[in-house]
N, C-alpha and C positions, 0 to 999 in steps of 0.2 A: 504494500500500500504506500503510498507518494504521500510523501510528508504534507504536501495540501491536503491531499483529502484525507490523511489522519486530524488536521485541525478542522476540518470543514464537515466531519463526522462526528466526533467530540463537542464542539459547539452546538451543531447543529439540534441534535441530543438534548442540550440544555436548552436551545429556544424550544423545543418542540414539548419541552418541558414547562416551562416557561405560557408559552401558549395555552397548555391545557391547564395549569394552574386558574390562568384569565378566566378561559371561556368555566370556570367552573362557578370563578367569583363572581361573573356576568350572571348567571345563570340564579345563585343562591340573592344574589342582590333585586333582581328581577322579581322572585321569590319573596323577597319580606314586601317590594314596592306590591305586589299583591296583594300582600297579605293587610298592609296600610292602606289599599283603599277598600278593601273588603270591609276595616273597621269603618273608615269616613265614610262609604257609600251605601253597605248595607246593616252593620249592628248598628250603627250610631241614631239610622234614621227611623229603624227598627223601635227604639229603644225610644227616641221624640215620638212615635207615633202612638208607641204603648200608653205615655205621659198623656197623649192626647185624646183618646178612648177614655181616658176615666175622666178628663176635666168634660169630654161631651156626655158620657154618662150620668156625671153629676149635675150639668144643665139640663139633661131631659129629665132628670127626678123634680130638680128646682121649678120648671118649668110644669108638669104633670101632678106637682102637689096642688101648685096653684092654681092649673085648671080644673080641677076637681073640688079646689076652695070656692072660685069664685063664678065657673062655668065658660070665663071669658073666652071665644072660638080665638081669638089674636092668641092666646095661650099654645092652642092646638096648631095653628099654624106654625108657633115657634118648635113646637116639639117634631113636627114634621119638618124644618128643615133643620133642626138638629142631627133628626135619624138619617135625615140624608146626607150628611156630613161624616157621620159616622161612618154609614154603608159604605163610602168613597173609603175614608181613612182605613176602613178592614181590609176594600180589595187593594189599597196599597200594599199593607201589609203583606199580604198572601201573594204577592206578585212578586216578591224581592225572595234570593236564595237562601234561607233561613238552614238553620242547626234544626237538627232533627226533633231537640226538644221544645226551641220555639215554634217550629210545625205543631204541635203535637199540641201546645198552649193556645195558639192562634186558632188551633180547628177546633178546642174546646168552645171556644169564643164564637167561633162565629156560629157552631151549633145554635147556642144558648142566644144570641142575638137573633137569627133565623126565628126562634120559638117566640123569641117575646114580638118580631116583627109579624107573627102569624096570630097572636093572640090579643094584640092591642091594634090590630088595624082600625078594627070598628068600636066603637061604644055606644050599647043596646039600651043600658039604664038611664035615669030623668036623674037632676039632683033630689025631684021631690021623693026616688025611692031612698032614702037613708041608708038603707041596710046593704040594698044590693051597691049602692053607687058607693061604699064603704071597705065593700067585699073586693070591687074592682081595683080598688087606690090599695090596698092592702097586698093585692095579687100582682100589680104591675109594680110595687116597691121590691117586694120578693124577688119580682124576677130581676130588676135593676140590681139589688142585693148580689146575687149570682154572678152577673156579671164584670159589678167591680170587684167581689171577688178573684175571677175568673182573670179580670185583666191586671192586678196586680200582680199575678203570678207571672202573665208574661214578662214582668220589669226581670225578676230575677233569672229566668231563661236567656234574655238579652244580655242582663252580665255577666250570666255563665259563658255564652258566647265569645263574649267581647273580652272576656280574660281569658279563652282559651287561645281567642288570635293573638291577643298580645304575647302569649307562654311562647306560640309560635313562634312569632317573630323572634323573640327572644332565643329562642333555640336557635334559629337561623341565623341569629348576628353573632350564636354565640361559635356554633360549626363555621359559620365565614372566619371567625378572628382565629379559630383553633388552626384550621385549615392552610390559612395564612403562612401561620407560623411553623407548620410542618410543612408546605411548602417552600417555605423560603429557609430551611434549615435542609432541607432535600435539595434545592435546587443550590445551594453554598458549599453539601460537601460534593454534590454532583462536578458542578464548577471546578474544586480545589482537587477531587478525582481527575477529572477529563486533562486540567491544565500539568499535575501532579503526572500524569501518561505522557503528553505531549512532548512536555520537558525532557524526562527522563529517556525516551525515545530519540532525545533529539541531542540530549548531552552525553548520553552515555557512547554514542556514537563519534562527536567531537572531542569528547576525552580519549577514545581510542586512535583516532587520527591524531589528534596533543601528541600523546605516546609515541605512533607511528614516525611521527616529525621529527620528534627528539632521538627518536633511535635510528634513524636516517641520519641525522644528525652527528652521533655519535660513531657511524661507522657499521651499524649494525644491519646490514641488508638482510638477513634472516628474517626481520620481523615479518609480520602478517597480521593483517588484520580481518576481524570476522566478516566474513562477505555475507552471510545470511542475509533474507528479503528480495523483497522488492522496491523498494523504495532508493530517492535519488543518492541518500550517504551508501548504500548497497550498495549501487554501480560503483560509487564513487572509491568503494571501498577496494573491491576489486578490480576498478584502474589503479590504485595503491601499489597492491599486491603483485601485478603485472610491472611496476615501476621497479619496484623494489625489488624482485627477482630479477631483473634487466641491471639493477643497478649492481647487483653480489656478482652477477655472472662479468660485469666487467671489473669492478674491484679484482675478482678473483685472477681474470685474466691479466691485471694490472700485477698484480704480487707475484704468479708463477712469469711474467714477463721480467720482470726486475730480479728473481729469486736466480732462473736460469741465467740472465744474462749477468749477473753479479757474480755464480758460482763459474761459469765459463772464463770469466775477466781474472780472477783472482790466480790461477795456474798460468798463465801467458805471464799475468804482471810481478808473481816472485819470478818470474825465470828474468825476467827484466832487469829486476832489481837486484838479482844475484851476479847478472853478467856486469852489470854499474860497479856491483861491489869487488869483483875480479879486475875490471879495468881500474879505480882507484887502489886498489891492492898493487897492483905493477907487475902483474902475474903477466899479459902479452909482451908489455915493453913500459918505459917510462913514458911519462906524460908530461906535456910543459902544463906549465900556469894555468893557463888560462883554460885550456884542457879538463884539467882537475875539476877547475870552478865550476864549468857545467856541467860535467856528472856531476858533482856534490850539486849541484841546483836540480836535477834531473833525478836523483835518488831520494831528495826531498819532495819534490813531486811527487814520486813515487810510493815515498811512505804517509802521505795526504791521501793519494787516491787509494791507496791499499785499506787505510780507515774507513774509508767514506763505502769502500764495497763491504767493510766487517760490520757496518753499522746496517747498511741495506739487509744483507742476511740477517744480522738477530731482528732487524725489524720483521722480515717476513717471517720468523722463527715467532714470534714476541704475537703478531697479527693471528698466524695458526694457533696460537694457544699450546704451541709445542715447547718451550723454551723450558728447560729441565733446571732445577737448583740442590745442587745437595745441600743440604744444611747441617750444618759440622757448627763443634763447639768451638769458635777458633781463636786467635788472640789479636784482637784488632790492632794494637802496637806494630804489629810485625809486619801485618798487610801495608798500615800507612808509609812504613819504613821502605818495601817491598816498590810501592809505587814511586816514590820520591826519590828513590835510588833510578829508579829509568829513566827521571828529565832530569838528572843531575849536568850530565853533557850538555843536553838542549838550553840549558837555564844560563851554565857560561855561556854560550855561544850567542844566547842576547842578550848577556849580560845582567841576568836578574839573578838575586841571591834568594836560594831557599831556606825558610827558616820556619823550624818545627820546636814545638814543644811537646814533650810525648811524656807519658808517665813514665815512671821507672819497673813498675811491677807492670807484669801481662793486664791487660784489660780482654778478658772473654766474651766473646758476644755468639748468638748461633745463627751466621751466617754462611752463603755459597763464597770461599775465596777469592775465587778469578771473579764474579760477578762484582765485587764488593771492592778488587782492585779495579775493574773495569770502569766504578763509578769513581772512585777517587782520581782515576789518569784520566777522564772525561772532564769533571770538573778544574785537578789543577793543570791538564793541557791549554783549556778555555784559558784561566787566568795568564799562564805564560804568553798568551798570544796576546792578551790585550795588555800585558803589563812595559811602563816606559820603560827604557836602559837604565837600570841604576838605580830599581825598583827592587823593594822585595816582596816575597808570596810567604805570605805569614801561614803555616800550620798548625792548628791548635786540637788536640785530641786529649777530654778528658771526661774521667767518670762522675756519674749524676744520679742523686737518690730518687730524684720524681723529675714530671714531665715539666719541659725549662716554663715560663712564663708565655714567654716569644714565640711558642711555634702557634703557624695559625690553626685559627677552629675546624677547616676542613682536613687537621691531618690527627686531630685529636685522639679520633674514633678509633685507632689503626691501633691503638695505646691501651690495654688490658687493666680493669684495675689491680688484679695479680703481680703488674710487671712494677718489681721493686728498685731496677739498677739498669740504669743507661748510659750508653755512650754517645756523647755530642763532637762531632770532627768539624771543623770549622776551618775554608779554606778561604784566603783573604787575601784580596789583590788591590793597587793604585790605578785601574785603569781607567776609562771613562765613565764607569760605571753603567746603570741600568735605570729608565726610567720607571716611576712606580706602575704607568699603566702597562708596564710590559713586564715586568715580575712575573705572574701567573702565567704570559703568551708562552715562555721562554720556554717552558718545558713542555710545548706545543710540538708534533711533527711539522716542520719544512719551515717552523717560524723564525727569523733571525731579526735583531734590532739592527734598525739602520745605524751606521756609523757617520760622522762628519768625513774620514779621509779614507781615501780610494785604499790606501797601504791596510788599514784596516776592515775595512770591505773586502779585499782580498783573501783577509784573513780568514774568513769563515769558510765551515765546510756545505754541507745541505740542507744542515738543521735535525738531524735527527740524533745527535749525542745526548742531550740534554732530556729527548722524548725517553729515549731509551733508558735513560740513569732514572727519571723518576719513574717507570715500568719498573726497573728492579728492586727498587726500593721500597715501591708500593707491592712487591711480591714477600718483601722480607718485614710487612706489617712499620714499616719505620716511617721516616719523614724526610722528605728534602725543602726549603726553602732560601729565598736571596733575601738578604736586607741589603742596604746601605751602608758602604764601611766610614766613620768617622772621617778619619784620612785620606776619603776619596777613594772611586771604587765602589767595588761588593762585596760581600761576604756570602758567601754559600755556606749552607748548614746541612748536617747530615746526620739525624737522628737516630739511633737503632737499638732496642731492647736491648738489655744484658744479656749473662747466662742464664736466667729466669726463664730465656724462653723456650719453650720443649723444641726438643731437637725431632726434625720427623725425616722419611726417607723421602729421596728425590721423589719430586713428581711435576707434573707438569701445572702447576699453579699459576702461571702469567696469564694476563686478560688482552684480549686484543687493545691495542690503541687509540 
């Protein structure tokens, strides 16, 4: 389903929701205005007419004592059009939609009015008979008697009525307000559901892409993302995945291109550098001056690019996840000694003086040896090359009860609370040092800081010394970092557990880069 018409589904949903809530409340509203003119149009008038039967009742008695007082026919006239006022006001009544028990009161009534309109039409007796014209006024009270009996009952039938519509109503506005509120508490989690889906459909998705970026990012073309669906992050997802497999398949063919052609170079160029070192030996013949010079300039070349191929292999070595470490209990003193002993030559030759401070007792650490010289001649080759003539490269190597102050927050973690004894190696140069926004690049693959002179631009190899030393060090749980030397220059730090730390057998522990 198309992220549209998941929202256009969802929603939709809730108006249609929405909608039938209305036409409900149309409906029950319509319902009470019913029920309100049922009271105004037919209890209410119901109810006036009942009032109005007995005040005409009562004027035909008023009226019918006195014609029988005084014989006046104006009397009889007035009682005839009383009764025909009445008659009207009955058939009103009986014409309107009445409760079953006002029916039932009203037909009492108009029985009993029927009777006395059939019994009092005529009057047969004189006044001079006493007795009988006595009997009559006594017979025609009676039956008026009856009647307003008869019509005060309908009073209370009418407000039995009139208060059952009102209960109605009431029930009606009370289900409208209930209804309301269960609908608008339905249609808020409907809403916080539908939008609660959409979202989560829709972020769950660009977090996996997020992911997919950064680990693109990182190097890591394996990733994949979930292509399930139909919908347009699907496609989108598995264009990813198509990308991303196009991308390892040339990574890949990038590393065994540089792996081959790095292990192919490396046998042509010691036979190179062997023949260099036969011709400045004087093993063919002697050499003039100048002669010399350029092999020794061409053997230095040579032992540049000889680096720059030992570095391409452990990268592809380091990349595969194959780079192997034994880890031995060893004496770091020895290694520092070890490495420093190999630019001793180099360091006269530009004139920089090496200068270490080493403890006197073995410092143990569990470290791979060659790995652990590899990153100390990494780091103090770098300083030799950018150090002036007549500079020294300070070495300082000493033991530490806890983790320094100084190292940063991202290398903390690599740190055991277990680990009771460290060792800090600390290699410090005068050269032009490192700006702060490129501290963290430095130990980047292929990144070099620009220099101000061509002679030290020259200097550089391809940028992957620096990747590689913190690869190994990040294998050996330690830390590497630059600061800023006082004096001008950097200092590189190189952090690494004691003996504290368990010693384990080789294996392949490096991450790619």
């Amino acid at each position: 389903m198309k992220i549209a018409t998941k929202i256009a589904a969802g929603y939709g949903v809730v108006i249609v929701l929405l909608l039938a809530v209305l036409s409900y409340q149309v409906f029950l509203i319509s319902q009470m205005q019913s029920v309100n003119q049922s009271l105004s149009r037919i209890n209410f008038r119901a109810s006036i007419v009942s009032l109005q039967l007995l005040r005409d009742l009562d004027q035909v008695e008023e009226f019918t004592r006195k014609f029988f007082v005084t014989a006046d026919p104006g009397y009889s006239s007035q009682i005839e059009e009383v009764r025909n006022a009445l008659s009207q006001e009955l058939q009103e009544i009986l014409s309107l939609p009445l409760s079953s028990k006002e029916k039932e009161e009203i037909d009492q009534f108009s029985g009993l009015w029927d009777e006395f309109l059939r019994t009092t039409s005529d009057l047969k007796v004189s006044p001079e008979d006493i007795e009988p014209w006595e009997a009559e006024l006594n017979r025609r009270l009676a039956l008026l008697s009856d009647l307003r009996l008869q019509a005060q009952s309908v009073i209370p039938a009418t407000r039995q009525a009139i208060e059952l519509r009102v209960e109605q109503s009431a029930q009606a506005s009370e289900s409208a307000q209930r209804l309301s509120w269960i609908a608008a508490l339905a249609t808020l989690l409907l809403s916080l559901g539908v939008s609660f889906w959409i979202v989560r459909s829709i972020s769950t998705a660009l977090r996996a892409l997020t992911e997919g970026a950064q680990a693109v990012g990182e190097g890591k073309f394996f990733y994949q993302m979930d292509a399930s669906g139909n919908d347009e992050l699907a496609h989108f997802a598995r264009d990813f995945n198509t990308m991303t497999r196009r991308l390892g398949e040339l990574d890949q063919l990038k590393k065994d291109f540089i792996s081959h052609i790095s292990h192919e170079l490396k046998s042509p160029l010691a036979s190179i550098r062997e023949a260099i070192r036969l011709l400045l030996e004087g093993i063919p013949g002697p050499l003039a001056e100048q002669q010399r010079r350029l092999l020794e300039l061409s053997l230095e070349s040579g032992a540049r690019l000889s680096s720059m191929i030992g570095n391409l292999l452990d990268l592809s070595q380091i990349e595969a996840g194959v780079m192997e470490y034994d880890i031995q209990k060893r004496d770091l003193c020895a290694i520092v000694r070890t490495a420093l002993a190999e630019f001793e030559v180099q360091a006269r030759r530009h004139g920089v003086r090496m200068e270490a401070q080493l403890p006197q007792e073995p410092l143990p650490v569990g470290c791979d040896g060659d790995r652990i010289l590899q990153v100390i001649s990494n780091i103090t080759g770098n300083a030799l090359k950018f150090s002036p003539k007549g500079s020294a490269i300070q070495v300082r190597l000493r033991p530490l009860a806890e983790v320094p102050f100084n190292v940063p927050a991202t290398w903390r973690q690599n740190f055991a609370p277990t680990h009771d004894r460290f060792a800090l190696l600390s290699i410090a140069d005068t050269g032009p040092g490192i700006p702060d926004s490129e501290k963290e690049k430095i130990f980047e693959k292929f990144h070099q800081v620009k220099q101000a002179t061509a002679q030290q631009s020259r200097r550089h190899g391809v940028g992957l010394g620096l990747a590689i030393t913190r690869n190994i060090v990040e294998a050996h749980h330690g830390a590497i970092w630059a600061e800023d030397n006082p004096g001008g220059g950097s200092v590189f730090y190189i952090l690494l557990a004691g003996e504290s730390v368990r010693v384990e057998a080789p294996s392949p522990i490096s991450s790619p880069l």
